[in-house]
N, C-alpha and C positions, 0 to 999 in steps of 0.2 A: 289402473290401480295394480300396484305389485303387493307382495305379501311385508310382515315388518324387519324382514334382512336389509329393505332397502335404506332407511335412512342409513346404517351403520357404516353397510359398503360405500354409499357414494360419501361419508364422512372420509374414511379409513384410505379412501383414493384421493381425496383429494386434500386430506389434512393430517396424514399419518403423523407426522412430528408435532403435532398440536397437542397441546395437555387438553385432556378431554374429561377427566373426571378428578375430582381434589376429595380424597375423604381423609380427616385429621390429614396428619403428618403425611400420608403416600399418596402418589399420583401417578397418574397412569396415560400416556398420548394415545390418541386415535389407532394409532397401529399397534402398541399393546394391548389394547382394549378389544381390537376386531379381534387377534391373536386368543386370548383368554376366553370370548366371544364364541369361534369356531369352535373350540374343544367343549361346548356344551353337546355338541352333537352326539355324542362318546355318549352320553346318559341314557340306558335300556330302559323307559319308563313312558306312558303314554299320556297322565296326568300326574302334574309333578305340584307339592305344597311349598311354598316359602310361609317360614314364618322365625319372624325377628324385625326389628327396626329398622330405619335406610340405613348403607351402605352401598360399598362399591359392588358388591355381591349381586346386593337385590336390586340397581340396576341393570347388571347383566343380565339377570335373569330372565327380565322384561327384554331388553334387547334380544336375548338368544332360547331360550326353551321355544315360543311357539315361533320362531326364524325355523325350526328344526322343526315344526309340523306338532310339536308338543303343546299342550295346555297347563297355562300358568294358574294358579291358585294362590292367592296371597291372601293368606291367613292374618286377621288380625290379633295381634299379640298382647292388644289387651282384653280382652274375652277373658274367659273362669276355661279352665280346662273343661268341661261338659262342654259348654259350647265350642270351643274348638273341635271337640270330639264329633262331637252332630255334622260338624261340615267336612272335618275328615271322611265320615261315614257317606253322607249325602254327595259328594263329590268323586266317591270312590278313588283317592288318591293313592296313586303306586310309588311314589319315594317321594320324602320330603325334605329341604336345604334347610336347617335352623341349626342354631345354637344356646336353642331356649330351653333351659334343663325339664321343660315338661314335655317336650318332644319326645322322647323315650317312650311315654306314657300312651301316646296315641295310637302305638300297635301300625305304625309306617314304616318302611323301611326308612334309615338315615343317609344323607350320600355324605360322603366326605370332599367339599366340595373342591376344598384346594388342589388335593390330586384329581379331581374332575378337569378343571380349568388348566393345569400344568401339565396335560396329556396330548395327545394326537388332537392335531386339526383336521376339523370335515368341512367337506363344502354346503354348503347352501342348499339343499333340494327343489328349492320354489314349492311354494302351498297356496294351494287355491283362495282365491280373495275372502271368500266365502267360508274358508277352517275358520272353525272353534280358536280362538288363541286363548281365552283367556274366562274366569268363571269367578266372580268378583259379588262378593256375597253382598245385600243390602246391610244398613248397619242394623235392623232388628228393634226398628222404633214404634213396633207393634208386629205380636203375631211370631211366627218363626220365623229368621231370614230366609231367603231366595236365593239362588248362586243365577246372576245375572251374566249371559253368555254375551261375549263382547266378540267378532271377527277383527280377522285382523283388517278387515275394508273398514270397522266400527272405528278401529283405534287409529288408524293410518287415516281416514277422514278426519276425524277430531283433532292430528295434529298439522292438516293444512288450513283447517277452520281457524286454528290458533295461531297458524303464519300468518293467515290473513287481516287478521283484527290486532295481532301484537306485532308483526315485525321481526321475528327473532332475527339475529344477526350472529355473527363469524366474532365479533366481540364481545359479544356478550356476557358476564359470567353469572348464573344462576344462581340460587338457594334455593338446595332443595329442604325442606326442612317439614312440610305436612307429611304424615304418612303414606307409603309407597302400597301399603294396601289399601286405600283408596285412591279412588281416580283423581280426586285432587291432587293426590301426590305426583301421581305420575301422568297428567293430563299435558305438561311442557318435556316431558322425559324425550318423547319423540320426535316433538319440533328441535328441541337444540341439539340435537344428535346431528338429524335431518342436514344443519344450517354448520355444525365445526362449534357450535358454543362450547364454553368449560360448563361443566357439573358440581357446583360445589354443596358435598352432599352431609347433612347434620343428621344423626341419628333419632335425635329427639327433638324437641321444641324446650328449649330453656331460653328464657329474655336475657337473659346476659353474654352467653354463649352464642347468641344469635345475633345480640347488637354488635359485642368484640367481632364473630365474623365474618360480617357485614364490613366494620370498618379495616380489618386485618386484610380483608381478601379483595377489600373493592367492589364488592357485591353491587351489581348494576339491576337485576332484578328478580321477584320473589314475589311467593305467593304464599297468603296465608288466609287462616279463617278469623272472622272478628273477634272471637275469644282474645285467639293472638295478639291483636292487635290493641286490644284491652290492654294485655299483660306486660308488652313491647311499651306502651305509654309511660307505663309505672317505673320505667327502669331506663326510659334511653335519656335520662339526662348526664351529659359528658360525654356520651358518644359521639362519634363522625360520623353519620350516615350519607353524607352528602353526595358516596356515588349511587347511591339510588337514584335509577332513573323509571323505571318502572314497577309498580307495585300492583299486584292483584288482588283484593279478596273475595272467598267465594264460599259454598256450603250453607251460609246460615244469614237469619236476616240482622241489620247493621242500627243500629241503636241511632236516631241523627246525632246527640250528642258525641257518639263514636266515631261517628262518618265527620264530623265538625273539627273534633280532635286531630284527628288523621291526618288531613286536607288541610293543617294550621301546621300541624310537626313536618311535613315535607311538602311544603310549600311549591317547588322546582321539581317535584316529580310525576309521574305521569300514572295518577291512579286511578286504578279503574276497577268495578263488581261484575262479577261476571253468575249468571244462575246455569243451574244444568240438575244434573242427575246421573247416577250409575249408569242407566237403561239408555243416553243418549252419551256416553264415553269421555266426557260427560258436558259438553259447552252446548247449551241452548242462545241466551243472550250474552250481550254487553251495555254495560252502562258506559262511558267515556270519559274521559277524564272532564271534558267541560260538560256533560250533561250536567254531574254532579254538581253544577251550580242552578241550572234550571230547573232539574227534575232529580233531586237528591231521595226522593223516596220512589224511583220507578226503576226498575229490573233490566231496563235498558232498551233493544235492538236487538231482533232476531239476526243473529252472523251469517256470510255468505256460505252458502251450502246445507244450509239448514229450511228446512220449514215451520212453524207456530202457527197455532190458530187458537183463538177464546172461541169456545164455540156458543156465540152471543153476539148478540148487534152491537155493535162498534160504540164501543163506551159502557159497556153494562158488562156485569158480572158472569162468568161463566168457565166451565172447567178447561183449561190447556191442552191443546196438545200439539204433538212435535212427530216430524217428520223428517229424515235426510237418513244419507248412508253411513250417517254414525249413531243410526237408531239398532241395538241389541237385535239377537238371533232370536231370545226368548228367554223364559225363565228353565234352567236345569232341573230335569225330572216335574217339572210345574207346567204341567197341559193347558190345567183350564184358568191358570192364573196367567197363561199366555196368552189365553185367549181372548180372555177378557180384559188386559195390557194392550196386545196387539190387534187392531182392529182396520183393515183395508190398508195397511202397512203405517198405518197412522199408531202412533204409543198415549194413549191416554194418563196425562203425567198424575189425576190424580187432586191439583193444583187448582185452586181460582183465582182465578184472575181476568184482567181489562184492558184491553190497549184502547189507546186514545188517538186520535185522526192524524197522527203522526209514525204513527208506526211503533212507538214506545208501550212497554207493557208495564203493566204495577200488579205482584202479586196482593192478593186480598187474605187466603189462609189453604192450609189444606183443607180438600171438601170432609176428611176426619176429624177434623178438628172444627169443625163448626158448629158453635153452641145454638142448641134450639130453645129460647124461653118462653115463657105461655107465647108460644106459636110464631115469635118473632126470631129472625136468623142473626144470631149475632157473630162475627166473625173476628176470633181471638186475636189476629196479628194486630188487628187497627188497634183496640184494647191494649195491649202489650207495648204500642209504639208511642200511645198516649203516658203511659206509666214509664216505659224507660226514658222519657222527654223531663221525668220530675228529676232535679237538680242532686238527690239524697239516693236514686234507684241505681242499682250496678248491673243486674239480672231480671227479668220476670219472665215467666209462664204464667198463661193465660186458659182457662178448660174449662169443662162445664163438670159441675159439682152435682148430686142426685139432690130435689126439691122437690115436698109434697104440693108445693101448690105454684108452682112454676114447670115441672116436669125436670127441667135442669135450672141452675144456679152460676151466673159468673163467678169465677172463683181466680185469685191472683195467688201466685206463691213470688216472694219476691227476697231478692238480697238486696239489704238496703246498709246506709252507712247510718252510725248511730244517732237518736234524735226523732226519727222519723217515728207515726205512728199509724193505724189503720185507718182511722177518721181522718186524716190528713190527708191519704192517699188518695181515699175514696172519695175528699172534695178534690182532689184535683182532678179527678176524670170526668166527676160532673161537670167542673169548667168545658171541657170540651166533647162529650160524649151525651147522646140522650139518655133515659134514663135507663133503657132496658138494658144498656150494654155496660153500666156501671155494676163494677165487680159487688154481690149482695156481701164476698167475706176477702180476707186476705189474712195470709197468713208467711210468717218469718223464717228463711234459714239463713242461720250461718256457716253455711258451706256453699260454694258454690252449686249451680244446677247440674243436676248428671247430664252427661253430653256424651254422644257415643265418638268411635273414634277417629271419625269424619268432623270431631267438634258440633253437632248437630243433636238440639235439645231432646231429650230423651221425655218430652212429655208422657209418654204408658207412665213409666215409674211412678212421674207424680201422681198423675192422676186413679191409678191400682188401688192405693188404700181408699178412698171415697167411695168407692163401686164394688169393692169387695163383699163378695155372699147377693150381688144382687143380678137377676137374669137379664137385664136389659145395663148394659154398661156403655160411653160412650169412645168411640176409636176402636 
C-alpha cells in the first residue's frame, strides 16, 4: 500500500492528455491537474479546512493536501456557523480553502488558493500508510459530532474495494454531485483518478441540472442518495439518460416503492445499494444489480477486502460489525468513544442486523433507535417500510414517543400527499404488522424530514420536542 499521491501519478503518467476533471464550463487533463496538484505542497499548514460545495478545488484538495503529509478537514457548508465553529475549534485547524463569506468569521487563517495552486511545484514526500489524511466529522444525528480519522491505507483501501465490485474504467465519465464532505461524495473520487476516468463535478444537487448533465455530458455513472433519487423521478421526464450505465445509491434506507421506481426508469442500467459508514471510508456491502430482484429489501454482500459479522446465530438479529483496512484510526480527541467503537480492531457499527445462509445481510434498525414498549422490542425501520409501502406516503420516521402505561409509544411522523388520514395509516399497518408495533399516534408535516448533509434522516430533531424536560430520553 502506497500513500494517496498514488492514484494521481500513475493517472498523470499514463494519461496526461486526458481531460480528467469537467466543472461548468473549464476542464482540466491529467497533466494540468497533477501540475495544479504539486503546488499544494507550497501550503505551511499541518491541518488544513475546506469548506464550500464540489468543485475542481475541493477535488484537489482530496488528491493533494494529505499527498503532502497534511490533513484534510472538509467542513460541511451546510451547518449554522456555531457548528462549524465547534469543529474549527475541535480539529484545531491552521488555514482554511473557502469562499463562504462566513469563513471570515471562524478566526482561520484564509489561503488564497489560486495563487497557492499557480505557484512552484513540490514533489511528493511519500507518508506512511498509516498518516492521519483526513478528519471527516459524523453528520451529528445525535449527541455532538466526532471528527472520524480516516489513513490514507482507510481511503486508498476503500477505493480498491470500489474497483473491485464497480469496475471503474479509463471510459468512464462520472457525476460527482453528493457532497465532497462526505465520504459519499468522495468514496469514487479515488477509484476514477486511480483508472484515467473524467470527473464531472456539480456543485450542488438540482434535478434538472443534474438530468441536462447527465444527457449534455454523457454521464455513464453516479452516485446518489434516495432522496435524490425521489427528486430526479419528479423531473426526468424529457430527458436522455440513456448513457447511464451504472448507478449507485447509498447513505439512507430505500422506500421499495423507490427502489420499484428506479429499476422501471433505467431499465438497461446497472443499479446497485451500496451500505457503509464514515468509520469504514466508507463501503461495507453491495446489493447487485440482480439481487435487486430476489432480495430487494437486503443490504447486499460483504465486498472483497472487507470483513462483517452480526454477532448472532445465523438468521437472528444482532449488532454489525466490520473489519478491513479501510476501518478508521479512531475518533479525534475521542479516547473513550474509541474505545468503545474500536474493539480487537473489530468497529462495532452500532447497526442490527441478520444475514441469511447465503451470505446476504438485511439491516433491522439502529440499536438507538429501537423502540422498547410494555417490554416488547420493536424496531423502527420495519415500521417505517410498512408506511412507506402505503400508495399516499412520501417520507416517514418512525421513534418511540414517552407513554405512562407503555414506557414508550410508536410514534410515525410522516409526509403524505393529500387525502390521507391517521386512521387510515394506522389500518394499514395493522394489515401487516402485530399489534405492538403499530404506531399508537401519527402525525403530519408539510415539509420534508430534516436530513443532515449526507441526506441521512435526522431522527434526534424529530424526536427532541416529545422528551423534552424529561431525564430518561430515547437516542
Amino acid at each position: 500500500m502506497s500513500d494517496l499521491s498514488w492514484p494521481l501519478a500513475r493517472a498523470a503518467r499514463l494519461f496526461a492528455g486526458e481531460v480528467a476533471v469537467v466543472d461548468g464550463d473549464r476542464s482540466v487533463t491529467y497533466g494540468e491537474l497533477e501540475r495544479r496538484v504539486r503546488a499544494l505542497g507550497g501550503l505551511d499548514a499541518a491541518r488544513v479546512g475546506y469548506l464550500g460545495p464540489n468543485s475542481r478545488a475541493h477535488l484537489e484538495c482530496w488528491l493533494g493536501l494529505p499527498a503532502f503529509g497534511k490533513v484534510l478537514v472538509d467542513l460541511n457548508y451546510r451547518l449554522s456557523l456555531d457548528e462549524l465553529a465547534f469543529m474549527v475549534r475541535d480539529a484545531g485547524l491552521e488555514a482554511l480553502i473557502s469562499d463562504d463569506p462566513r469563513a471570515a468569521e471562524l478566526g482561520v487563517p484564509l489561503v488564497d488558493y489560486e495563487a497557492l495552486v499557480t505557484g512552484p511545484e513540490c514533489a511528493f514526500p511519500g507518508v506512511a500508510e498509516d498518516s492521519l489524511a483526513a478528519i471527516s466529522y459524523t453528520g451529528g444525528t445525535t449527541g455532538t459530532p466526532k471528527g472520524v480519522m480516516l489513513s490514507h491505507r482507510n481511503l486508498l483501501s476503500n477505493a480498491l474495494h470500489n474497483l473491485a465490485v464497480t469496475g471503474h474504467a479509463r471510459e468512464d465519465r462520472w457525476l460527482h454531485v453528493c457532497p465532497m464532505f462526505h465520504v459519499a461524495g468522495t468514496s469514487n473520487v479515488f477509484a476514477c483518478v486511480w483508472v484515467g476516468a473524467t470527473s464531472v463535478i456539480l456543485p450542488r444537487f438540482e434535478p434538472v441540472s443534474v438530468l441536462e448533465t447527465i444527457a449534455s455530458r454523457g454521464i455513464t455513472h453516479s452516485v446518489f442518495v434516495p432522496t435524490m433519487l425521489a427528486m430526479l423521478l419528479e423531473e426526468a421526464s424529457g430527458f436522455d439518460v440513456s448513457s447511464l450505465r451504472h448507478l449507485q445509491y447509498a447513505a439512507s434506507p430505500i422506500s421499495p416503492e423507490l427502489q420499484r421506481r428506479v429499476l422501471e426508469w433505467l431499465p438497461d442500467c446497472d443499479v446497485v445499494q451500496f451500505y457503509g459508514m464514515t468509520e469504514a471510508a466508507p463501503t461495507v456491502t453491495r446489493l447487485s444489480h440482480a439481487d435487486h430482484t430476489s432480495r430487494p429489501s437486503s443490504m447486499g454482500r460483504v465486498v472483497p477486502g472487507v470483513q462483517a459479522e452480526v454477532r448472532a446465530a445465523r438468521g437472528e438479529v444482532g449488532e454489525l460489525w466490520v473489519r478491513g483496512p479501510n476501518v478508521m484510526l479512531g475518533y479525534w480527541n475521542r479516547p473513550e468513544a474509541t474505545e468503545a467503537a474500536l474493539v480487537d480492531g473489530w468497529y462495532r457499527t452500532g447497526d442490527l442486523a441478520r444475514e441469511d445462509e447465503e451470505g446476504y445481510f438485511f439491516m433491522v434498525d439502529r440499536a438507538k433507535d429501537m423502540i422498547i414498549t410494555g417490554g416488547e422490542n420493536v424496531y423502527s425501520v420495519e415500521v417505517e417500510a410498512v408506511l412507506s409501502q402505503h400508495p399516499r406516503v412520501d417520507e416517514v420516521a418512525v421513534f418511540g414517543v414517552p407513554s405512562e402505561r407503555w414506557g414508550e409509544a410508536v410514534h410515525a411522523v410522516v409526509v403524505a400527499r393529500a387525502g390521507v388520514s391517521e386512521e387510515e395509516l394506522i389500518a394499514w399497518c395493522r394489515e401487516s404488522l402485530g399489534g405492538f408495533k403499530v404506531p399508537r399516534s401519527i402525525t403530519f408535516s408539510d415539509e420534508p424530514l430534516p436530513k443532515s448533509g449526507a441526506g441521512k434522516l435526522l431522527k434526534a430533531r424529530l424526536r427532541e420536542p416529545f422528551w423534552e424536560g424529561r431525564e430518561r430520553r430515547v437516542g
